[in-house]
C-alpha positions in Angstrom: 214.4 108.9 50.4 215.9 106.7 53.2 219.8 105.3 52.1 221.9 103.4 54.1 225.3 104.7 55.0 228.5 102.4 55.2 227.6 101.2 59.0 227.4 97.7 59.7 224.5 96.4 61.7 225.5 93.4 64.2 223.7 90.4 64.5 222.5 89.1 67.8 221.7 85.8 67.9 218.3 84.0 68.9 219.4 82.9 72.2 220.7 86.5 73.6 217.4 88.2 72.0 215.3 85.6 75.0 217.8 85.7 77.2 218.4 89.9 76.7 218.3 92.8 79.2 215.7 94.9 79.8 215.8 98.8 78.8 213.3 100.6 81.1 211.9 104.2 80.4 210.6 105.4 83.9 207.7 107.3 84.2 203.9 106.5 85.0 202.5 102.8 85.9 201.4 101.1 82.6 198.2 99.6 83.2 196.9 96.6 81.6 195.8 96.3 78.0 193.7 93.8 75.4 196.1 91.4 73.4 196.4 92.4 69.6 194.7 95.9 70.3 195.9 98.4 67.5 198.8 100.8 69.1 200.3 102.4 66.1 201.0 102.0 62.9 203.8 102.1 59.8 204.3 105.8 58.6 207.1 105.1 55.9 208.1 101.6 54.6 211.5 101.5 52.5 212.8 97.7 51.2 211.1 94.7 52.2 209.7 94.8 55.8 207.4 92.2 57.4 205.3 91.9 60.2 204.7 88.8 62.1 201.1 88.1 64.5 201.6 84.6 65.9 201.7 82.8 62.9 201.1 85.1 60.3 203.3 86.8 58.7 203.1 89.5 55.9 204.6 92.4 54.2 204.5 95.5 56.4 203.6 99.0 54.1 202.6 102.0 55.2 199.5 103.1 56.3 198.8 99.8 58.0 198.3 99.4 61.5 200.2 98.2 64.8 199.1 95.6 67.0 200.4 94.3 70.3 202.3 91.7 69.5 203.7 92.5 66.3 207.2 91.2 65.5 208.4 93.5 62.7 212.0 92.6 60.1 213.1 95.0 58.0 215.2 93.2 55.4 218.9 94.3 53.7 218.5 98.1 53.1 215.6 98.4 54.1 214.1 100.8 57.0 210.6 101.6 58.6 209.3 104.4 60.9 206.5 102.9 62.9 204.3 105.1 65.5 202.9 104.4 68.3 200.0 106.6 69.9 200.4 110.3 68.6 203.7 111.4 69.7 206.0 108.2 70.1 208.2 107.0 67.2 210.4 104.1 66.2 212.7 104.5 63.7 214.6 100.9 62.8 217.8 100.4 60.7 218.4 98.0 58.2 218.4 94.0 59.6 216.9 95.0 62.6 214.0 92.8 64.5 212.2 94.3 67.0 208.7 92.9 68.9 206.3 95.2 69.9 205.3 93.3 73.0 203.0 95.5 74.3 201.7 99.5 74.4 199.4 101.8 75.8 199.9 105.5 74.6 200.6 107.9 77.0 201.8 105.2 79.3 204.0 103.0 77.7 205.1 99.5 77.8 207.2 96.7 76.6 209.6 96.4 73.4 212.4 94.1 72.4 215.2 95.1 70.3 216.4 91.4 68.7 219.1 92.6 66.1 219.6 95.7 64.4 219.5 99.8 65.5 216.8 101.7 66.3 215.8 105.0 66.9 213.0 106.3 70.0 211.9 109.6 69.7 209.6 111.6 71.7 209.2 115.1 71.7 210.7 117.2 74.9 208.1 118.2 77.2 205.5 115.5 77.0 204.3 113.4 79.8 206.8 111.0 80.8 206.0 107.3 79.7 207.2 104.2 81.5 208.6 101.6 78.7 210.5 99.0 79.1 212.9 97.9 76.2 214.8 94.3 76.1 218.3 93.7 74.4 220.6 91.4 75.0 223.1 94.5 76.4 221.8 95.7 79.7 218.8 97.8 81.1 218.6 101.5 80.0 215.8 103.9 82.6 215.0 106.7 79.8 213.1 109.6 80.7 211.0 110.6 77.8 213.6 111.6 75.2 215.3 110.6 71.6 218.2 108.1 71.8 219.9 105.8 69.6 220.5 102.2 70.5 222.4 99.6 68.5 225.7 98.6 67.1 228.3 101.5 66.0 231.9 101.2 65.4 231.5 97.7 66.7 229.8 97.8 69.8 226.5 97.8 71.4 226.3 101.6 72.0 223.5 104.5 73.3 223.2 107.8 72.1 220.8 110.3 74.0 220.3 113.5 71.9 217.6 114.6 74.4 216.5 113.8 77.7 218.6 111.7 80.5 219.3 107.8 80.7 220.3 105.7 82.9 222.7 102.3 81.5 222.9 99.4 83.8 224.9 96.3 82.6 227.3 94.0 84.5 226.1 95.3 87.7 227.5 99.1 86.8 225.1 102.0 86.0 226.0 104.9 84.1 224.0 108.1 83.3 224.0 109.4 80.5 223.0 112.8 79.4 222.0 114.9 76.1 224.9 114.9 73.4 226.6 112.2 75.2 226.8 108.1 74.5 227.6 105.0 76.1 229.1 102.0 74.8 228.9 98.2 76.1 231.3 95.7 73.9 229.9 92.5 74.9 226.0 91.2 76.1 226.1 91.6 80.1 229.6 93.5 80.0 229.7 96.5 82.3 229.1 99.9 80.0 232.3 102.4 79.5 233.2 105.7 80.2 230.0 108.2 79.4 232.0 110.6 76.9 230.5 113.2 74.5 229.8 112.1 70.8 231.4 113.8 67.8 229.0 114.9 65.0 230.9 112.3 62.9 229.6 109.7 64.9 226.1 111.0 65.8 226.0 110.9 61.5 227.0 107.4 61.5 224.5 106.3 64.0 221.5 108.1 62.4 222.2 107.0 59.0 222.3 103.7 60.2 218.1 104.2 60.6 218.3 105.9 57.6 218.1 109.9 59.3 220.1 111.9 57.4 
């Protein structure tokens, strides 16, 4: 059963979720795809969790599908694991908003993170997938890995356990690599120093989606 640890998600407001950065995983072109085709869907459900489709909006559980389009809130300890295609997941903390803009599996496409943590996994060795991913932090290029993104110890931060990224914000990229994190204090700022995370705070991070 999912718990939530002592971390302390931060809250972005409406106006940095529009006017975020874009995280972009590089890999193949994404073609085009139908508006409100099914992508995915909710493997676990923990709390109260909604999904939003225009102007509809409804308790998420799991089993139920994933649509382009879907906003999805999980509430105050709450947590979901959503997939998308077969091999793709997202794991999202407690308060955390994120709109499923669009996706094509095998390819990729478009998320936005509004508030809250998250967790992308995707196996090593797959097909690389081109997805782009919008905070309100910066531009991350992933190559089809796992990574944390969301607040810890009080900043915006990036955790790759797998797999290679590249952090762009304030006009300053950094590249990050497995076992190692970046952090960015304020939207637009310029990330840190790449340094290698303790297991103390990879913990902390995880448990914040509810990993364990």
């Amino acid at each position: 059963m999912r718990t939530l640890d002592a971390l302390q998600p931060l809250f972005l407001s409406r106006r940095l979720f529009v006017a975020g950065g874009v995280l972009a995983l590089t890999g193949l072109g994404i073609g085009a795809t139908r508006a409100n085709a099914v992508i995915g869907k909710a493997v676990e459900v923990t709390g109260e969790v909604t999904r939003r489709q225009a102007e509809r909006r409804e308790g998420l559980k799991a089993g139920a599908s994933l649509m382009d389009h879907d906003f999805v809130a999980t509430g105050r300890e709450s947590f979901a694991e959503l997939a998308l295609g077969d091999d793709t997941s997202l794991l999202l903390g407690s308060e955390t908003e994120l709109l499923i803009d669009s996706f094509i599996a095998g390819q990729g496409g478009t998320i936005e993170l509004g508030m809250g943590q998250m967790v992308f996994d995707r196996p090593e060795g797959l097909a690389k997938i081109d997805l782009s991913m919008r905070t309100a932090f910066g531009m991350i290029g992933v190559r089809g890995t796992k990574f944390f993104a969301g607040p810890n110890r009080g900043v915006f931060a990036v955790f790759v356990e797998h797999g290679r990224v590249s952090v762009t914000g304030g006009g300053v990229t950094r590249e990050v690599g497995r076992g190692e994190g970046v952090e960015i204090r304020t939207p637009g700022a310029a990330p840190g120093a790449v340094t290698q995370w303790g297991k103390a705070r990879i913990r902390e991070a995880y448990a914040s989606v509810g990993l364990h």
